[in-house]
C-alpha positions as CSV (number, residue, x, y, z in Angstrom):
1,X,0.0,0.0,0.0
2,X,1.8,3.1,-1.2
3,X,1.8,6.0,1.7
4,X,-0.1,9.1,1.3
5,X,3.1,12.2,1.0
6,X,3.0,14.5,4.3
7,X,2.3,18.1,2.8
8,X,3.7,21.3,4.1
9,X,2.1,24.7,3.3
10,X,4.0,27.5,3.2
11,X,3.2,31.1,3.8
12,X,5.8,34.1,2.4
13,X,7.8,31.8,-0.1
14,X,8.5,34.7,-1.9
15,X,10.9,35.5,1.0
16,X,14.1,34.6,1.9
17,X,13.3,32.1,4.9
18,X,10.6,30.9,2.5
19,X,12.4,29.8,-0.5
20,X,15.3,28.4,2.0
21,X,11.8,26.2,3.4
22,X,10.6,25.2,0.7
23,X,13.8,24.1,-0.2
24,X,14.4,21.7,2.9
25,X,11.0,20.4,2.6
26,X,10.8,19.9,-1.0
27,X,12.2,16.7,-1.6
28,X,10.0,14.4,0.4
29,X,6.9,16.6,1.2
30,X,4.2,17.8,-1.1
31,X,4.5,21.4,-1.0
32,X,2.3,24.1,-1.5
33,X,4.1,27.6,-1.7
34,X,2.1,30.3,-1.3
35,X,2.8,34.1,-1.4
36,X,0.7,37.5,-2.2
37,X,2.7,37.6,-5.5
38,X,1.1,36.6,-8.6
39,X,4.1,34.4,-9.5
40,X,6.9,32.6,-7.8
41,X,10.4,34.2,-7.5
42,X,12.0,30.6,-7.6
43,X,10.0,28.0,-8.8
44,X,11.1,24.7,-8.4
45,X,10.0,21.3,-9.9
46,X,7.3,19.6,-8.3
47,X,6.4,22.7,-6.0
48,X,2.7,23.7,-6.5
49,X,2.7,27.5,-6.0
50,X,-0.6,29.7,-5.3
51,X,-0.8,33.6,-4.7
52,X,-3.0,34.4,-1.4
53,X,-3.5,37.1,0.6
54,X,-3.6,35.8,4.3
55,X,-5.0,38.3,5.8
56,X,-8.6,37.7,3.8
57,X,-9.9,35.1,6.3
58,X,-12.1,33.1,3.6
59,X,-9.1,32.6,0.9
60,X,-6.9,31.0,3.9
61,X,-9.8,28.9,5.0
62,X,-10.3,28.1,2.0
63,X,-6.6,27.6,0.6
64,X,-6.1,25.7,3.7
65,X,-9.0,23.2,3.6
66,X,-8.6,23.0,-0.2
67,X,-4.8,21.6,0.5
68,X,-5.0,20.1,4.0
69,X,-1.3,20.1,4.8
70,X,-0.1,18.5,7.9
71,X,2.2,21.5,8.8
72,X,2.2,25.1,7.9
73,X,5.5,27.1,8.2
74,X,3.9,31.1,8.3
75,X,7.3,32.8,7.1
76,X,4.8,35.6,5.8
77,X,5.7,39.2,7.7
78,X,5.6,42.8,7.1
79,X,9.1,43.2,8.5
80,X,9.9,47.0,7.4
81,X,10.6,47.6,11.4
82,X,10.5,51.8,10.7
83,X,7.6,51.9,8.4
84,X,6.0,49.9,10.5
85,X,5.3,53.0,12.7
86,X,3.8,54.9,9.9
87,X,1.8,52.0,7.9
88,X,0.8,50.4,10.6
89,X,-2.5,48.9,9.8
90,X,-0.6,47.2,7.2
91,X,2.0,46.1,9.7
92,X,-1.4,44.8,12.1
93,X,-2.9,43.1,9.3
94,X,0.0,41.1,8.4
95,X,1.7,40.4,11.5
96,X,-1.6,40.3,13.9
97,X,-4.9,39.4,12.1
98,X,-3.6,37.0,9.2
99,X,-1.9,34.8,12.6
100,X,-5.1,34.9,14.0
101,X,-7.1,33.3,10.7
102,X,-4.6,31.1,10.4
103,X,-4.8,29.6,13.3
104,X,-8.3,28.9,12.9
105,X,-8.0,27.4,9.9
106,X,-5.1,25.2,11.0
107,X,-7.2,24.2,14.3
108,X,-10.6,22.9,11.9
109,X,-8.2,20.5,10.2
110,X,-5.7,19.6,13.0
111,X,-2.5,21.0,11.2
112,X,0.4,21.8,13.1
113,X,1.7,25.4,12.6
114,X,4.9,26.9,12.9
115,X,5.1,30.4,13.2
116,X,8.0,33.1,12.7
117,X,8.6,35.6,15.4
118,X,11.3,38.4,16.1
119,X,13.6,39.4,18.9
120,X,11.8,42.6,18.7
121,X,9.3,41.6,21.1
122,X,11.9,42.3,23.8
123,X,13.4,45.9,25.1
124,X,17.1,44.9,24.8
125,X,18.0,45.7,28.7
126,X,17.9,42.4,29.8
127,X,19.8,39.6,27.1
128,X,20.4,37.2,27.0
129,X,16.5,36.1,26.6
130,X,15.3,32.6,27.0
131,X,11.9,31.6,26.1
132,X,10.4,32.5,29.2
133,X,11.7,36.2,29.4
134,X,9.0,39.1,29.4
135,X,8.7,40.4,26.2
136,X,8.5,44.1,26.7
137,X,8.6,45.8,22.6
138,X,9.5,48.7,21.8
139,X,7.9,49.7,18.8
140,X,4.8,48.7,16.8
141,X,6.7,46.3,14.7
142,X,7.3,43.9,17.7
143,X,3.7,45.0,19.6
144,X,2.1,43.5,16.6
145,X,4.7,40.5,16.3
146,X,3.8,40.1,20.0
147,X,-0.1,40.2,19.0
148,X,0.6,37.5,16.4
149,X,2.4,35.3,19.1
150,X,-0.8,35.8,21.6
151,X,-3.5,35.2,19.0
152,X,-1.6,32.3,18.0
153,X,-0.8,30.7,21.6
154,X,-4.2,31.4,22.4
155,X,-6.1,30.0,19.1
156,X,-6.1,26.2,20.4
157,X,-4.2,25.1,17.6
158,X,-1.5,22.8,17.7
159,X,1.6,25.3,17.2
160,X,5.2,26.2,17.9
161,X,6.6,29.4,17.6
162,X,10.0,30.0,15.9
163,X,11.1,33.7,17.6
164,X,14.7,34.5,15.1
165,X,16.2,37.8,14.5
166,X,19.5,39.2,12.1
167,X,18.4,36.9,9.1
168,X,20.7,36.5,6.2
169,X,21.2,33.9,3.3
170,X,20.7,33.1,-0.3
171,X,17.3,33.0,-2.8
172,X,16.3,34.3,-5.7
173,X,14.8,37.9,-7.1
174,X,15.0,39.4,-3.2
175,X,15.0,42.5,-1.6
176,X,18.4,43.0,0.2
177,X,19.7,41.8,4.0
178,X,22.2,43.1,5.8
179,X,24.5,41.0,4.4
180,X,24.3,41.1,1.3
181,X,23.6,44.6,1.0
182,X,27.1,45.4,2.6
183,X,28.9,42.8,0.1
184,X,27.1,44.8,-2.6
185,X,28.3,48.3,-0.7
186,X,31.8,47.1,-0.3
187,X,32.8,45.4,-3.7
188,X,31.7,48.8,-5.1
189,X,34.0,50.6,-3.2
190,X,31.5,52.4,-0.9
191,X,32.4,53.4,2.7
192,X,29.6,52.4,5.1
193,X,28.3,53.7,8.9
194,X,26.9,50.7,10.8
195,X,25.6,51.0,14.4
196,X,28.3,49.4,17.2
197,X,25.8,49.8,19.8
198,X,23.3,47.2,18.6
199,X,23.8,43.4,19.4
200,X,22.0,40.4,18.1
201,X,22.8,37.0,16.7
202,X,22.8,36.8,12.9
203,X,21.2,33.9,11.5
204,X,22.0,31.6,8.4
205,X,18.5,31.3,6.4
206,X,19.1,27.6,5.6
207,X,19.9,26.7,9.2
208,X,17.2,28.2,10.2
209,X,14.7,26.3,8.0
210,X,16.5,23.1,8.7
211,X,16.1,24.2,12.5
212,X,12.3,25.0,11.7
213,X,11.7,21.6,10.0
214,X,12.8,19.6,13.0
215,X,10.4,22.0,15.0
216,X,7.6,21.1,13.0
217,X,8.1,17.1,13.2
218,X,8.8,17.4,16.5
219,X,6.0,17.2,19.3
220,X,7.0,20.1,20.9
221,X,4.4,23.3,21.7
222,X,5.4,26.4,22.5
223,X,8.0,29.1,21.6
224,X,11.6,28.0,20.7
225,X,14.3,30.9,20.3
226,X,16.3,29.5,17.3
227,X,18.7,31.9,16.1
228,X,22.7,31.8,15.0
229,X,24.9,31.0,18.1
230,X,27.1,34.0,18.8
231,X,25.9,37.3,20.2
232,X,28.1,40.5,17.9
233,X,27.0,43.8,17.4
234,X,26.3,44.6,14.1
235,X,29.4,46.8,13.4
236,X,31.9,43.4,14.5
237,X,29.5,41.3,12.0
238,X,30.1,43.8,9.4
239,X,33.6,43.4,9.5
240,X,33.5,39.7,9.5
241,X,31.8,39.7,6.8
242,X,34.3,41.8,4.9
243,X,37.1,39.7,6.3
244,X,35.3,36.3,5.3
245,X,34.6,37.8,1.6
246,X,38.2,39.0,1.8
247,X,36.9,42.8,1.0
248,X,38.0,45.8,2.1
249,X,37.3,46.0,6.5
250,X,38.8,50.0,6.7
251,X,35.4,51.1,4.3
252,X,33.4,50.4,7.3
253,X,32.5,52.9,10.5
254,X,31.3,52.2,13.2
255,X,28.6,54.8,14.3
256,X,26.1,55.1,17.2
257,X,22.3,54.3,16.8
258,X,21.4,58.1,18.1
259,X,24.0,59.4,15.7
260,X,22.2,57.0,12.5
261,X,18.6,58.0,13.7
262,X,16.2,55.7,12.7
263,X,12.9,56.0,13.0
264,X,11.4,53.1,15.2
265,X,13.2,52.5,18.3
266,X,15.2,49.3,18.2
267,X,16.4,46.9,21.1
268,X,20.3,47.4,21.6
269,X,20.6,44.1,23.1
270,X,18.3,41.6,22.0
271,X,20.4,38.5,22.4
272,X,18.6,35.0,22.5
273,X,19.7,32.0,24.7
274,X,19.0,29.3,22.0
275,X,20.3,26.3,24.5
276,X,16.2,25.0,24.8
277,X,16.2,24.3,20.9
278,X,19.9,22.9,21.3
279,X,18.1,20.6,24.2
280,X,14.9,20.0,23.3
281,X,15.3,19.9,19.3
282,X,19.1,18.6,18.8
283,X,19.6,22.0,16.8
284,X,22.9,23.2,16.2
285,X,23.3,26.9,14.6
286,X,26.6,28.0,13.5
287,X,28.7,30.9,14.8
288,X,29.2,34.1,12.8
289,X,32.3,33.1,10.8
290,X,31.0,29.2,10.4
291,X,27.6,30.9,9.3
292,X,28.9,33.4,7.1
293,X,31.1,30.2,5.7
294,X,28.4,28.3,4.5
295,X,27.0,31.3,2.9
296,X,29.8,31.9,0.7
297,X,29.5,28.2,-0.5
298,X,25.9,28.4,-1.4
299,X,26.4,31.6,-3.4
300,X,29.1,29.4,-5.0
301,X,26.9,26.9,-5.3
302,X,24.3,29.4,-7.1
């Protein structure tokens, strides 16, 4: 009797933690990306893909019971942290209501969802945070993260959520991260200001989705911190990053966040204790260099 194939849904596939999942589940899941885009910006053989917005309740009911996946992985975020404070209905809809209608479409079919939070739920005075710290956010970016996690927690739906923060990686037709951004920035020659008074833990896409993948075929409720191993500011990452691409370190300030000003305020110190995910899920994450390593090979690869 041949086996009926599990099938994962996933939300923001467009993205880069999106295409890095529906990359590790590809293979031996059916999957159904889905994205508000009318096409996919890296189709892959085999993948079904459908445009959705989330945030309608009907078309996720519906796209959900239509499909009936076994797990859903919502990578789908507004994630513009500064206009957030201006377009914030937008910001709501996204990161607050849409968590709330998926969750109760998950719940009517008893799929298990996996959901993508921030380290911008917390204030930064009090890393390194474990799952169990107080989130206290600063601005409305996180407040509506941190109405996503509640709606979610809340829904009766069998769930886990996946707080990350500093995401970086490889994918096709994106918008730029702070990684590549600054490789782009550097090879042109550019001298660049980036804060030294901000520290987080960068995070390698594909580890991340590898992480998240255990997290969903695990039994395991709850919120997990999964993010890269080592705590840096983001002026130290910038110059590992020049030094691993063997680029130019001396084009690269280092600047205060008042002196930068940017609009929404941001958590200085928003370091995550990842040792319940190491525990709980066998996840390893890499270090800064080791991650930023692997990321050379895949653009290699590419």
């Amino acid at each position: 009797m041949k086996l009926l194939p599990r099938k994962a849904l996933v939300l923001g596939a467009n993205g880069l933690l999106g295409q890095n999942l529906v990359r590790v589940f590809a293979h031996d899941y059916e999957v159904l990306a889905v994205a508000a885009q009318p096409e996919p910006r890296a189709p892959q053989p085999e993948v079904y893909y459908q445009s959705c917005d989330i945030a309608e309740r009907a078309d996720i009911k519906k796209l959900v019971k239509n499909f009936i996946p076994n797990c859903i992985l919502n990578a789908a975020a507004f994630t513009d942290v500064d206009g957030s404070e201006v377009k914030r209905e937008a910001c709501w809809r996204v990161n607050a209501t849409a968590v709330g209608y998926l969750a109760e479409a998950a719940r009517s079919i008893d799929a298990r969802v996996i959901h993508v939070s921030t380290d911008y739920v917390f204030d930064g005075t009090s890393a390194p945070y474990n799952e169990e710290s107080r989130p206290q956010p600063l601005g409305y970016y996180g407040k509506a993260k941190l109405a996503g996690e509640n709606v979610l927690s809340t829904s009766g739906a069998n769930y886990a959520i996946a707080r990350t923060m500093v995401l970086y990686g490889s994918g096709k037709n994106l918008r730029l991260n702070f990684v590549t951004w600054l490789l782009g920035q550097l090879r042109a020659g550019k001298e660049v200001r980036i804060v030294n008074d901000q520290y987080g833990n960068p995070t390698l896409a594909s580890e991340l989705a590898v992480a998240m993948r255990k997290l969903a075929e695990s039994k395991q409720n709850g919120i997990f911190h999964l993010s890269g191993a080592e705590t840096i500011s983001r002026y130290d990452f910038a110059v590992q990053i020049a030094r691993v691409f063997e680029l130019n370190e001396k084009l690269i300030h280092p600047v205060t966040t008042a002196e930068l000003g940017q609009a929404a305020k941001r958590p200085m110190n928003s370091a995550f204790d990842i040792s319940k995910a190491q525990r709980e899920l066998g996840v390893t994450m890499s270090n800064v260099v080791e991650g930023l390593k692997k990321f050379r090979e895949e653009l290699s690869q590419e």
